[in-house]
N, C-alpha and C positions, 0 to 999 in steps of 0.2 A: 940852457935850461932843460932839466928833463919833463916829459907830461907827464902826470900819473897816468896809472894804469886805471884799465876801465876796469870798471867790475860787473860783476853776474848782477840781473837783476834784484837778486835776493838781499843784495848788499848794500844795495844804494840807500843813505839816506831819506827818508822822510822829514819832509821841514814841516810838517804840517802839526800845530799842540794839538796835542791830545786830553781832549778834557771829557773823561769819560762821566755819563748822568748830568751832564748840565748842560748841553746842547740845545737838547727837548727832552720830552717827557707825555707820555699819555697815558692817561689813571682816570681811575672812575674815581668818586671823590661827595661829599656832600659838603653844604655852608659848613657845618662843625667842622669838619677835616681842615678846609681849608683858613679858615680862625685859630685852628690848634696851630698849626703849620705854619703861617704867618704872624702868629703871636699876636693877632687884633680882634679887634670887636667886630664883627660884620651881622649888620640887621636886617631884617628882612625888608624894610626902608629903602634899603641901599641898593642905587642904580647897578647894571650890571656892569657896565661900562668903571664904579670905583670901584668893584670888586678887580676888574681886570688891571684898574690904579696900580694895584697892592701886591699884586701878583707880580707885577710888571717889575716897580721897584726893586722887590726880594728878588726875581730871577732874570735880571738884569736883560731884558728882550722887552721890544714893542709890543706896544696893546694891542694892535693889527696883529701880529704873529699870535695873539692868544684866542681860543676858542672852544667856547662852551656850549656845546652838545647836547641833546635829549634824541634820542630815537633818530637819528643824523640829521635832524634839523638842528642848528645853528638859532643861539637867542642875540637877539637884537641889544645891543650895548642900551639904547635907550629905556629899554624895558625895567620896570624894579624889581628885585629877586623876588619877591612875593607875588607878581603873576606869572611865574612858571616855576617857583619852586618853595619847598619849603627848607625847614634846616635839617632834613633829612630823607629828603631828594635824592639819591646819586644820578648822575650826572656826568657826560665826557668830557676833563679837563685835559685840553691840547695845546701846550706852547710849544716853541722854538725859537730859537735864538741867535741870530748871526753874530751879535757882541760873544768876545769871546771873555 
């Protein structure tokens, strides 16, 4: 049997998919954007923890991996978007994703 030849390192495959923009993502953002974006209704009602529901489903990663920002404080999932924001708030929208 012969071995192959080794190659340069420039040559060597990569096994690793490449799934560019869907990994993560970090964007300033308000409720409207992410209603437009998600195609749903979101009230100001609504805990923050279902908004991160909704996110989660569409971009297929854990509500733990998501994180929503103000001035680098972090809001409490428990909390209802209407005590720290309104629908046009921007806001640091931060996931990621190990689902590939």
């Amino acid at each position: 049997l012969k071995q192959p030849a080794l190659c340069s390192s420039s040559f060597v495959m990569d096994r690793r998919l490449h799934l560019p923009n869907r990994r993560k993502a970090q964007k300033y953002v308000t409720i409207q954007d992410l209603a437009l974006e998600l195609h749903s209704t979101i009230t100001l009602a609504d805990t923050i923890e279902s908004v991160k529901l909704k996110i989660s489903s569409a971009k297929f990663c854990p509500v733990a991996n998501i994180h929503f920002t103000i001035s680098g404080k972090e809001l409490p999932n428990s909390a209802l978007v209407k005590d720290h924001l309104d629908m046009n708030t921007r806001f640091m929208l931060a996931w990621h994703s190990p689902i590939a």
